[in-house]
Chimera marker file (.cmm) of the C-alpha trace (Angstrom):
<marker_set name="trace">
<marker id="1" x="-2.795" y="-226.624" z="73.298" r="1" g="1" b="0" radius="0.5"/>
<marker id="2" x="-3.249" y="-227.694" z="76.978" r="1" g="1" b="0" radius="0.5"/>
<marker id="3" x="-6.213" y="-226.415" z="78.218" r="1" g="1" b="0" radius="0.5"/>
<marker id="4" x="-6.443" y="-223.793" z="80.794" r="1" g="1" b="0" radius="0.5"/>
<marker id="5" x="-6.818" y="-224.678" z="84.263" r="1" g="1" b="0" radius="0.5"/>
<marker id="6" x="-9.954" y="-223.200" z="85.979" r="1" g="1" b="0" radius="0.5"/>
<marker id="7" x="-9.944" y="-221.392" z="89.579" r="1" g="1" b="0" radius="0.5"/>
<marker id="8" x="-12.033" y="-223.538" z="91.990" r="1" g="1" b="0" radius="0.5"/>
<marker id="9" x="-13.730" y="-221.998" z="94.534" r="1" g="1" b="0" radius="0.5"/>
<marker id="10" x="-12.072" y="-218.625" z="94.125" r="1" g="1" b="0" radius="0.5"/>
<marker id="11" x="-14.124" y="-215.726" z="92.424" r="1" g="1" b="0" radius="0.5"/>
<marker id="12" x="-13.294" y="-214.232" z="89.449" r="1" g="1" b="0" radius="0.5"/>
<marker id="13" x="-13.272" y="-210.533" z="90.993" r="1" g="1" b="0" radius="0.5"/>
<marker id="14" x="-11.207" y="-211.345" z="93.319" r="1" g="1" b="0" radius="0.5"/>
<marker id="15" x="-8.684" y="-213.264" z="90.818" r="1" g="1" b="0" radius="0.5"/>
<marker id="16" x="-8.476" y="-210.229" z="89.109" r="1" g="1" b="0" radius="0.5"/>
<marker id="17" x="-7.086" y="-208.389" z="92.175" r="1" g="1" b="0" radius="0.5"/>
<marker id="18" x="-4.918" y="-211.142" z="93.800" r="1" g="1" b="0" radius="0.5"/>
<marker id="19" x="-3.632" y="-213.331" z="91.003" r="1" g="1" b="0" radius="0.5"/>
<marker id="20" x="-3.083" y="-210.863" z="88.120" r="1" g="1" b="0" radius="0.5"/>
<marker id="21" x="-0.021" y="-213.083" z="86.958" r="1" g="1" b="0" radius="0.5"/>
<marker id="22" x="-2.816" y="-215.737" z="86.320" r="1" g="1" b="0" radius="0.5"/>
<marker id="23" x="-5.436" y="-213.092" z="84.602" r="1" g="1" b="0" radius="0.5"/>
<marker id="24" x="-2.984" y="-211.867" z="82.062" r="1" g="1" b="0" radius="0.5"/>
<marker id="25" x="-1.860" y="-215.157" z="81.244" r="1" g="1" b="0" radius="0.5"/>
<marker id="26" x="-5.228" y="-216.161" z="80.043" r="1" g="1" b="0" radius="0.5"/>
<marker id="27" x="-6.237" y="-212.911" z="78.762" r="1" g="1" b="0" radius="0.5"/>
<marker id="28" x="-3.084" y="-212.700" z="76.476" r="1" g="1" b="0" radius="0.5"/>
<marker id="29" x="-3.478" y="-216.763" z="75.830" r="1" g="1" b="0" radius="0.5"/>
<marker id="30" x="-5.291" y="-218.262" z="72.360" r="1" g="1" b="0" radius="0.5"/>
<marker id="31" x="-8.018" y="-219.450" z="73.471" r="1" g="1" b="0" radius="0.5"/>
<marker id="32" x="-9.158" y="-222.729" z="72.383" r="1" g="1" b="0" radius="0.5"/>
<marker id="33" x="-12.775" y="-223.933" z="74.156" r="1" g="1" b="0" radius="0.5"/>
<marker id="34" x="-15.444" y="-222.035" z="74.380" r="1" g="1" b="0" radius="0.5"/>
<marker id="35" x="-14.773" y="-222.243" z="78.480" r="1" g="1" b="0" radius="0.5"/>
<marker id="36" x="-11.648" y="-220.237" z="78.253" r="1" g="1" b="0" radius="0.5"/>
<marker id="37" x="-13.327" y="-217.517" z="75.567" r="1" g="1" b="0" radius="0.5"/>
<marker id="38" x="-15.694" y="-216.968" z="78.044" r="1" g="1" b="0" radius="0.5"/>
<marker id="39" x="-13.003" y="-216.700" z="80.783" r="1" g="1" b="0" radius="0.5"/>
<marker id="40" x="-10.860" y="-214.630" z="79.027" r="1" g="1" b="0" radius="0.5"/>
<marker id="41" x="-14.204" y="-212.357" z="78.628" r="1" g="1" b="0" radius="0.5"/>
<marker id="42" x="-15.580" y="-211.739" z="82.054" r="1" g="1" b="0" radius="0.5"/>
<marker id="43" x="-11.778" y="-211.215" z="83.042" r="1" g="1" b="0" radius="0.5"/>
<marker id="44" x="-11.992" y="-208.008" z="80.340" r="1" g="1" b="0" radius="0.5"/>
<marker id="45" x="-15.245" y="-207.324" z="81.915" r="1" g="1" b="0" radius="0.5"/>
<marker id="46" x="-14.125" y="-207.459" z="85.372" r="1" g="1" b="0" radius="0.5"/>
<marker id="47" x="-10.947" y="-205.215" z="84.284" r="1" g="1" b="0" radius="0.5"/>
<marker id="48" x="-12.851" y="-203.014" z="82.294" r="1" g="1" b="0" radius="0.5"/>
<marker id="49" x="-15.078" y="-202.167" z="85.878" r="1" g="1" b="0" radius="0.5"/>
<marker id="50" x="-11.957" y="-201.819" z="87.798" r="1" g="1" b="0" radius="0.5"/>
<marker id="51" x="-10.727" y="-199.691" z="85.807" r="1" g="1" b="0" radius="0.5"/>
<marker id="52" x="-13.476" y="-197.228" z="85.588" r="1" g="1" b="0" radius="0.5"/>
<marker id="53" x="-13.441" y="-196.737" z="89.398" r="1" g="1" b="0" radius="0.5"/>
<marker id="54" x="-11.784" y="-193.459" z="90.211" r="1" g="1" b="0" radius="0.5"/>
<marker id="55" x="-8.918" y="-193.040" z="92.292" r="1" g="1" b="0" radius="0.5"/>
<marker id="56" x="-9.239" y="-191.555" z="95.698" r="1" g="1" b="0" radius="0.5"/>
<marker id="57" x="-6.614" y="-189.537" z="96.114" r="1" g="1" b="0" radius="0.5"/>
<marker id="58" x="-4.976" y="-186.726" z="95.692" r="1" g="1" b="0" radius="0.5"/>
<marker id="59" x="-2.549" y="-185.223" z="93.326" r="1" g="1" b="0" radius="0.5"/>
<marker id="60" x="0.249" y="-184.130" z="95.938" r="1" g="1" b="0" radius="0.5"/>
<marker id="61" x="1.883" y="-180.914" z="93.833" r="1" g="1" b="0" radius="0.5"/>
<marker id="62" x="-1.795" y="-179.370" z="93.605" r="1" g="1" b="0" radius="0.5"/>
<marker id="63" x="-4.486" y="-180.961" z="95.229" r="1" g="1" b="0" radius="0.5"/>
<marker id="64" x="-6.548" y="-182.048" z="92.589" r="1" g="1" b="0" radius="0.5"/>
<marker id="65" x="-7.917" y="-185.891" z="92.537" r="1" g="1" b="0" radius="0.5"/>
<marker id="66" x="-4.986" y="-187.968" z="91.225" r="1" g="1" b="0" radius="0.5"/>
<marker id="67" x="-5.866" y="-189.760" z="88.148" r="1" g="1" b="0" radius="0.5"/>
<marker id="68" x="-2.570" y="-191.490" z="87.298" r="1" g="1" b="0" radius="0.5"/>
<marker id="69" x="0.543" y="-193.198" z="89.186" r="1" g="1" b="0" radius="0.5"/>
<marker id="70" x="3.678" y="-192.528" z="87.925" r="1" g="1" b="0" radius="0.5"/>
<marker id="71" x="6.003" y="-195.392" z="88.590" r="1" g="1" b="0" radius="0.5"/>
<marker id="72" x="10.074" y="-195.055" z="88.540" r="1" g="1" b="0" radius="0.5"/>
<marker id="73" x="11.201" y="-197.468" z="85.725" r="1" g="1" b="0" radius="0.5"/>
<marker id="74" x="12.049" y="-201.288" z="87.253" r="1" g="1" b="0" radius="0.5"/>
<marker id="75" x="10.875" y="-200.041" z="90.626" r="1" g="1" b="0" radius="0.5"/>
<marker id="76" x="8.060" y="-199.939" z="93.081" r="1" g="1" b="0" radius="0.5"/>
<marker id="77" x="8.234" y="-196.462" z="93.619" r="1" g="1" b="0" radius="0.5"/>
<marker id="78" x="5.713" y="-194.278" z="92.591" r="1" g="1" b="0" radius="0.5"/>
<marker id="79" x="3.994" y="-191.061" z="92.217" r="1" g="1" b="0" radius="0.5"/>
<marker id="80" x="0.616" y="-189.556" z="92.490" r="1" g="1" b="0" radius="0.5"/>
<marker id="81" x="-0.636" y="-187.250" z="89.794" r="1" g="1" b="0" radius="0.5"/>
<marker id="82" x="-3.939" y="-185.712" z="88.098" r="1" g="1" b="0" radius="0.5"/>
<marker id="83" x="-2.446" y="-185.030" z="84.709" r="1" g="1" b="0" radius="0.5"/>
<marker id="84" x="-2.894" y="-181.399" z="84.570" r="1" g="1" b="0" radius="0.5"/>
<marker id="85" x="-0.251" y="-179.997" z="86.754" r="1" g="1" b="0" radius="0.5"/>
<marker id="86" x="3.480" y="-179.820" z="86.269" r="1" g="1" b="0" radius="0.5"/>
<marker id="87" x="5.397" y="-181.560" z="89.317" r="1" g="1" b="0" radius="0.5"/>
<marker id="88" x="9.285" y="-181.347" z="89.312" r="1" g="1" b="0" radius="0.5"/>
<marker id="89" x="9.688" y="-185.264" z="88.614" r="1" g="1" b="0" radius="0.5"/>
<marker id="90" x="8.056" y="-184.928" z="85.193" r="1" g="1" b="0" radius="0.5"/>
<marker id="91" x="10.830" y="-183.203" z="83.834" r="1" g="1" b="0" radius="0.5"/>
<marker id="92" x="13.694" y="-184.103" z="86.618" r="1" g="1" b="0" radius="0.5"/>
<marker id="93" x="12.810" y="-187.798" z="85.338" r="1" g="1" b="0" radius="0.5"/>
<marker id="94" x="11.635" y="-187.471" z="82.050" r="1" g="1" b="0" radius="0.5"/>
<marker id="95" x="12.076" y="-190.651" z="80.025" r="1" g="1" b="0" radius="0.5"/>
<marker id="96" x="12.674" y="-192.922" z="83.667" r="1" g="1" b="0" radius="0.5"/>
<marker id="97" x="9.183" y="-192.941" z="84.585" r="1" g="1" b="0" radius="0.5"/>
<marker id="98" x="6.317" y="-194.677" z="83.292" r="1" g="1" b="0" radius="0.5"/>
<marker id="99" x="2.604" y="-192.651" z="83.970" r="1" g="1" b="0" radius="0.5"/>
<marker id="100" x="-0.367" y="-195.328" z="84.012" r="1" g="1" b="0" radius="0.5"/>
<marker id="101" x="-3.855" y="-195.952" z="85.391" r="1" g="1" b="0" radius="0.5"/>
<marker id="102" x="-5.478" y="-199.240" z="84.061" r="1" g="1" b="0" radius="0.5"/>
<marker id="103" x="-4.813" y="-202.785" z="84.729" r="1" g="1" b="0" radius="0.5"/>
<marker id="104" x="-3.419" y="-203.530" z="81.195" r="1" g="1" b="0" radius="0.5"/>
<marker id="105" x="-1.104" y="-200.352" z="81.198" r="1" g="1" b="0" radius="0.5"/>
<marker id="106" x="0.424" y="-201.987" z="84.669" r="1" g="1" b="0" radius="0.5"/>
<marker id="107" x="0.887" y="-205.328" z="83.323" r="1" g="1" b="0" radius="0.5"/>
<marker id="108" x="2.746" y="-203.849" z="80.628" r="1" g="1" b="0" radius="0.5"/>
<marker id="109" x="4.864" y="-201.823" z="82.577" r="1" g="1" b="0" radius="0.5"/>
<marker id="110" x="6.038" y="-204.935" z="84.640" r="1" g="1" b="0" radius="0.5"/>
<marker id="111" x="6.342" y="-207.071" z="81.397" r="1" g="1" b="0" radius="0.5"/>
<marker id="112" x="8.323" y="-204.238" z="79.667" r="1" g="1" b="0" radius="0.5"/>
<marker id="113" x="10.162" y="-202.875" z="82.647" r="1" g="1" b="0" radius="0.5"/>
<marker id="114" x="9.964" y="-205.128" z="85.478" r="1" g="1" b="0" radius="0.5"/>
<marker id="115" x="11.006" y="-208.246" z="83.673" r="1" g="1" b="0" radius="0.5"/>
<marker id="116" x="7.348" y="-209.985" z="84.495" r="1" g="1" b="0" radius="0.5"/>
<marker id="117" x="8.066" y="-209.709" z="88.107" r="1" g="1" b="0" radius="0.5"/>
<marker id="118" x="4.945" y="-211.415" z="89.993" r="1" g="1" b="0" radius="0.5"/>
<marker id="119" x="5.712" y="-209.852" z="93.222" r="1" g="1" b="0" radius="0.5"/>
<marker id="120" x="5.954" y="-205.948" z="91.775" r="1" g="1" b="0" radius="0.5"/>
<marker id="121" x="2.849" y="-207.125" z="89.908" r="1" g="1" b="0" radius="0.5"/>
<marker id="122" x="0.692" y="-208.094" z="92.102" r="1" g="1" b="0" radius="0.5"/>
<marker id="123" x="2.090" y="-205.121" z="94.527" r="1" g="1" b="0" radius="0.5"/>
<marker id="124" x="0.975" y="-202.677" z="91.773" r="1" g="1" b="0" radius="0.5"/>
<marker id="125" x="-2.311" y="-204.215" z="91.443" r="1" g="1" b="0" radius="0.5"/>
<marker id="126" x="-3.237" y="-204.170" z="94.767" r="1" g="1" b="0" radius="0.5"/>
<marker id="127" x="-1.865" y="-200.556" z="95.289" r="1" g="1" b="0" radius="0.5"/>
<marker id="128" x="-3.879" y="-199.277" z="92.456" r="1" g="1" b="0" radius="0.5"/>
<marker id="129" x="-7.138" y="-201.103" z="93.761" r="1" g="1" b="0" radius="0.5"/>
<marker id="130" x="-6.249" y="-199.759" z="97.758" r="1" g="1" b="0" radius="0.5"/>
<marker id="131" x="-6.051" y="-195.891" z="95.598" r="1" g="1" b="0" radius="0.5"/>
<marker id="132" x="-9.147" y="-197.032" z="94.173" r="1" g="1" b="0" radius="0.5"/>
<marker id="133" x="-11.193" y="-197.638" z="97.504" r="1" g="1" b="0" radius="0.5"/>
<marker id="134" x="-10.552" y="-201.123" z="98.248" r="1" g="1" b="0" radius="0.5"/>
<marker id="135" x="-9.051" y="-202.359" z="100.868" r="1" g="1" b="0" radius="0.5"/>
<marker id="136" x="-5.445" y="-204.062" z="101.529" r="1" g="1" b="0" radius="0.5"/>
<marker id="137" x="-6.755" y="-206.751" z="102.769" r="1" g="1" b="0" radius="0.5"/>
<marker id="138" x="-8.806" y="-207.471" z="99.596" r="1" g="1" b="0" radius="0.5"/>
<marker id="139" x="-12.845" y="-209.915" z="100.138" r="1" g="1" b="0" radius="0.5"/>
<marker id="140" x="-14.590" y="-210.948" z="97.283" r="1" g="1" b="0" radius="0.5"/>
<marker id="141" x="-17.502" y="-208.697" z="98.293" r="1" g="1" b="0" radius="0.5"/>
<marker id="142" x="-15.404" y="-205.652" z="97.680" r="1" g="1" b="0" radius="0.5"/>
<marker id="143" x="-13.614" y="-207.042" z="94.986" r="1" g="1" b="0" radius="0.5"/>
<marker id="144" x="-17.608" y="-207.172" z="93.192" r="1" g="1" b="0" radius="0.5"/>
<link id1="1" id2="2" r="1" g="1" b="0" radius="0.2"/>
<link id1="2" id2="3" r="1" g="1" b="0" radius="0.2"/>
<link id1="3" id2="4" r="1" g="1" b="0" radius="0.2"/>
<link id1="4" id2="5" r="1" g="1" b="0" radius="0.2"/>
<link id1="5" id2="6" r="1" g="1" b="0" radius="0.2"/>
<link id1="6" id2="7" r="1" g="1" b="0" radius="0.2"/>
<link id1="7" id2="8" r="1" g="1" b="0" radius="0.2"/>
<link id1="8" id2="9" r="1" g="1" b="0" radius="0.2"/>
<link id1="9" id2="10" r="1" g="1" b="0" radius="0.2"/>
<link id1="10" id2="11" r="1" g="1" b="0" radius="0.2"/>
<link id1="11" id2="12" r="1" g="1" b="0" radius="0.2"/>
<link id1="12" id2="13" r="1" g="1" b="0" radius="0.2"/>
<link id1="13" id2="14" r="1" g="1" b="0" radius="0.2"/>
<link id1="14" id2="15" r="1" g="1" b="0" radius="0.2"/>
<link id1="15" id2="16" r="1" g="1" b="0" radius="0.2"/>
<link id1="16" id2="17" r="1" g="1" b="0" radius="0.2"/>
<link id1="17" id2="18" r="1" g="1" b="0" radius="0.2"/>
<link id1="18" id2="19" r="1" g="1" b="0" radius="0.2"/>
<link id1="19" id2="20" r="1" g="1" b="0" radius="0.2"/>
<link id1="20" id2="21" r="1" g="1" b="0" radius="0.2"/>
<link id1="21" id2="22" r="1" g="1" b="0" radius="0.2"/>
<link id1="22" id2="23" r="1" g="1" b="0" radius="0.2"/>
<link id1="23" id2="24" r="1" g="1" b="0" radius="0.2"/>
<link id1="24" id2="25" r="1" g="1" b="0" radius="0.2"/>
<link id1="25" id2="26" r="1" g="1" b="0" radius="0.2"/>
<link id1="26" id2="27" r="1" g="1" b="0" radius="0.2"/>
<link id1="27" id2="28" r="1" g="1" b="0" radius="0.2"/>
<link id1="28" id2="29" r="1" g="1" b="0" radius="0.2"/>
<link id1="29" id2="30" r="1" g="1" b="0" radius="0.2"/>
<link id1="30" id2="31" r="1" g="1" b="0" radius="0.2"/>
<link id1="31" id2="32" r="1" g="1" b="0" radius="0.2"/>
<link id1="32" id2="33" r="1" g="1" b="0" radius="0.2"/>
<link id1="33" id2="34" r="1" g="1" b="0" radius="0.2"/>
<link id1="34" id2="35" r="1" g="1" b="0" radius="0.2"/>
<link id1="35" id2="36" r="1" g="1" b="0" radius="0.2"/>
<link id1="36" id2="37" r="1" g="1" b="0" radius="0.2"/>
<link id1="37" id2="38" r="1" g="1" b="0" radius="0.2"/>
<link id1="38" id2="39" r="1" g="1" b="0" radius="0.2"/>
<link id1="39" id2="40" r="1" g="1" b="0" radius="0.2"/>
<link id1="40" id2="41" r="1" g="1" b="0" radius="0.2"/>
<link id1="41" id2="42" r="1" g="1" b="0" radius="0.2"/>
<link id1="42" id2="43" r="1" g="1" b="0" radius="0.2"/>
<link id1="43" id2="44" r="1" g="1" b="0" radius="0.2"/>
<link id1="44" id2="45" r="1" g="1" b="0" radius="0.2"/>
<link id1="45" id2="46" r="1" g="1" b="0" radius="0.2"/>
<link id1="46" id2="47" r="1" g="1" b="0" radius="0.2"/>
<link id1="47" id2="48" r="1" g="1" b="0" radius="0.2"/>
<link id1="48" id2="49" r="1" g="1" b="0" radius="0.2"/>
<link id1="49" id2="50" r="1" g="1" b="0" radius="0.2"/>
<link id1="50" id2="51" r="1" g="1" b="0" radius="0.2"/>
<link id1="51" id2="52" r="1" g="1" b="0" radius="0.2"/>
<link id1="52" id2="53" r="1" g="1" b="0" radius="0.2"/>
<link id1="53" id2="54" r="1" g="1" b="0" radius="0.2"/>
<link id1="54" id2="55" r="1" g="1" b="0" radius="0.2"/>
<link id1="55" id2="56" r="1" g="1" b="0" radius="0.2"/>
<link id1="56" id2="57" r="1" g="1" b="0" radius="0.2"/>
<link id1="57" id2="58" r="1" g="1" b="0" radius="0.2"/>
<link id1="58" id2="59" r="1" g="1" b="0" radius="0.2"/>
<link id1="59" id2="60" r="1" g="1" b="0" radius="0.2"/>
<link id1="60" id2="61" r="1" g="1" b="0" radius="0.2"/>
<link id1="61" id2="62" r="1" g="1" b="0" radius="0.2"/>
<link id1="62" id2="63" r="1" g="1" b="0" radius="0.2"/>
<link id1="63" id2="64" r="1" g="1" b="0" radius="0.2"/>
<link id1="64" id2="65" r="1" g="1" b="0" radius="0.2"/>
<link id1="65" id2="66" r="1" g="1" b="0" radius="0.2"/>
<link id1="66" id2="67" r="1" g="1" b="0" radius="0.2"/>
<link id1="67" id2="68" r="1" g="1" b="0" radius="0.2"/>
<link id1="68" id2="69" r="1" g="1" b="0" radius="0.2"/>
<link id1="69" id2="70" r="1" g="1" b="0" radius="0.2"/>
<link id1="70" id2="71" r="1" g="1" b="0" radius="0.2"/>
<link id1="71" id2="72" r="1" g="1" b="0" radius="0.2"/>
<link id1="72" id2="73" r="1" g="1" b="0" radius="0.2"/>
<link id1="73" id2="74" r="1" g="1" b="0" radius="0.2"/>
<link id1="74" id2="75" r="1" g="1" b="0" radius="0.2"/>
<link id1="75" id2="76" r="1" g="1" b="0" radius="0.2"/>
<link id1="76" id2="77" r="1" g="1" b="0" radius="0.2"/>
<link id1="77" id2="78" r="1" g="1" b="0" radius="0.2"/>
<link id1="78" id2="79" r="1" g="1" b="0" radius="0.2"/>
<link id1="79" id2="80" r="1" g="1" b="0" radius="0.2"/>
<link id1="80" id2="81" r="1" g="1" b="0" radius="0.2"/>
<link id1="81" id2="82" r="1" g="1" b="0" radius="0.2"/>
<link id1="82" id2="83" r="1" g="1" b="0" radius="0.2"/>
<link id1="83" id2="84" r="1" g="1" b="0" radius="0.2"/>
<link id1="84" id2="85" r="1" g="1" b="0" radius="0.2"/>
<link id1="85" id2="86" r="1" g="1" b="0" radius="0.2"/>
<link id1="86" id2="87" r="1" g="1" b="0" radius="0.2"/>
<link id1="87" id2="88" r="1" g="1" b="0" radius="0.2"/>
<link id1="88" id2="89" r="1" g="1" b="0" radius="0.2"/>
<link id1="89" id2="90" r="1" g="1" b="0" radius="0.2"/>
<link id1="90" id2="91" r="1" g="1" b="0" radius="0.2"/>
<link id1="91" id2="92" r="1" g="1" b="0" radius="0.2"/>
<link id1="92" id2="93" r="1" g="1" b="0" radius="0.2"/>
<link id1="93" id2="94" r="1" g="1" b="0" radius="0.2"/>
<link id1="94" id2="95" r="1" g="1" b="0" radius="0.2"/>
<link id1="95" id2="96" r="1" g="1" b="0" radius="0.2"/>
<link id1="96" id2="97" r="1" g="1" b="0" radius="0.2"/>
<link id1="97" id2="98" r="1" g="1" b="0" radius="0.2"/>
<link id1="98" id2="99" r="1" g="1" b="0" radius="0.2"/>
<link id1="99" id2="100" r="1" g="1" b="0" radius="0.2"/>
<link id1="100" id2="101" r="1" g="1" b="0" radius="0.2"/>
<link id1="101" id2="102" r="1" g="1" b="0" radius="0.2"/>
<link id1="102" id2="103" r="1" g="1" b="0" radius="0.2"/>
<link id1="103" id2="104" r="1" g="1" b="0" radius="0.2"/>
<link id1="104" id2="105" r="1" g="1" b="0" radius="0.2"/>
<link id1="105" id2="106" r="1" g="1" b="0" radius="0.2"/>
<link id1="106" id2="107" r="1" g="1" b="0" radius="0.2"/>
<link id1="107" id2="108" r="1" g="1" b="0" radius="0.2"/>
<link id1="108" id2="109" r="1" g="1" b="0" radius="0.2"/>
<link id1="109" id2="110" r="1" g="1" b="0" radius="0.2"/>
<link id1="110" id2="111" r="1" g="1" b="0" radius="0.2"/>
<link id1="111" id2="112" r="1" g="1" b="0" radius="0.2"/>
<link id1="112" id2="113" r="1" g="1" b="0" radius="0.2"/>
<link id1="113" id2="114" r="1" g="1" b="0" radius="0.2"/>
<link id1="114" id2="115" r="1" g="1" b="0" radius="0.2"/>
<link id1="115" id2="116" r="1" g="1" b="0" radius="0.2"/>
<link id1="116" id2="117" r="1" g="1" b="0" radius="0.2"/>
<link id1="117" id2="118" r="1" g="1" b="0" radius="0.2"/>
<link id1="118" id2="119" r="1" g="1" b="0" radius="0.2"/>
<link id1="119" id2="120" r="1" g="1" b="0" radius="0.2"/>
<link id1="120" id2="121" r="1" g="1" b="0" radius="0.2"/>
<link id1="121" id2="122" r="1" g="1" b="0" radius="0.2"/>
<link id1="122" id2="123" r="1" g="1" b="0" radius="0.2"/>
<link id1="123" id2="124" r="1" g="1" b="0" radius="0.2"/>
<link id1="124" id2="125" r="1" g="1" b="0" radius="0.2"/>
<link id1="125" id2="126" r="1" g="1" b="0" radius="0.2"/>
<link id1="126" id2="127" r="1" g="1" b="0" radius="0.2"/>
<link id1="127" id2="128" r="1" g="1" b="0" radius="0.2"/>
<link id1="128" id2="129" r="1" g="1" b="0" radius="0.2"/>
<link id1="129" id2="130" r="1" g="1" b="0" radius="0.2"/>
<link id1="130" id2="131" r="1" g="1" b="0" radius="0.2"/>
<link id1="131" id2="132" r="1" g="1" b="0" radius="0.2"/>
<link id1="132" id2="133" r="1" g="1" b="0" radius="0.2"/>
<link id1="133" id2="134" r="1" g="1" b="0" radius="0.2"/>
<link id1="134" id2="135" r="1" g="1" b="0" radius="0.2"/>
<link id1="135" id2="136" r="1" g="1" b="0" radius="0.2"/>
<link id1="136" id2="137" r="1" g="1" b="0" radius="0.2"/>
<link id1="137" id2="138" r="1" g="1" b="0" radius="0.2"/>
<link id1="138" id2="139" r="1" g="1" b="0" radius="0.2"/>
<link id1="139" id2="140" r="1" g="1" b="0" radius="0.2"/>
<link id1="140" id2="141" r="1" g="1" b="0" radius="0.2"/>
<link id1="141" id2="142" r="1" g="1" b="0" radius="0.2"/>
<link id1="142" id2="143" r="1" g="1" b="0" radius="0.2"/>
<link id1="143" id2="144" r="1" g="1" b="0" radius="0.2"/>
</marker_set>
């Protein structure tokens, strides 16, 4: 198995934010070497930290702090929501909608919905990390 190829002079944090396309395709790779293991493990660690940071935002039908995004199936379009309340789209498009808040659960949604699509990926990815507190225009010193 070719081995994988290793950023240069880019960090890791903010790999994880602009080149998720790259992350999950080591993350979800057998690793061979003991360079990619370790890789593929500060890329969980990294993801892990990003995805304890809360959202700052709000849920729009009540106030509360959103907690999840709520994306229309194949799309970019998305909702804010904390999980508690009952907005009309839950039901209205029940079964078209997929609810996530982690890094994994949005690389699956674009692998199972979004046939892969780098673009909506990495549009997802920043989106959640800009809900999260970090800016659009992403440094590696917020990205830590």
């Amino acid at each position: 198995m070719a081995e994988i190829a290793k950023p240069k002079g880019r960090p890791l944090e903010m790999m994880v934010l602009s080149d998720p396309y790259y992350v999950k395709y080591v993350i979800r790779r057998q690793s061979d070497t003991v360079g990619e293991l370790k890789l593929k493990k500060e890329f969980k660690r990294l993801i892990a930290q990003f995805d304890e940071m809360k959202m700052n935002a709000e849920c729009p039908n009540c106030g509360r702090p959103a907690k999840f995004l709520a994306y229309y199936k194949s799309t970019f379009f998305h909702e804010l929501w904390c999980g508690e309340c009952s907005p009309f789209w839950l039901e209205h498009f029940s079964g078209r909608m997929d609810i996530f808040n982690t890094y994994m659960s949005a690389l699956d949604y674009v692998d199972s919905f979004c046939y892969g699509d780098r673009s909506l990926l990495k549009a997802i990815i920043r989106n959640l990390a800009r809900l999260k507190g970090l800016s659009p225009k992403l440094n590696a010193r917020e990205a830590k």
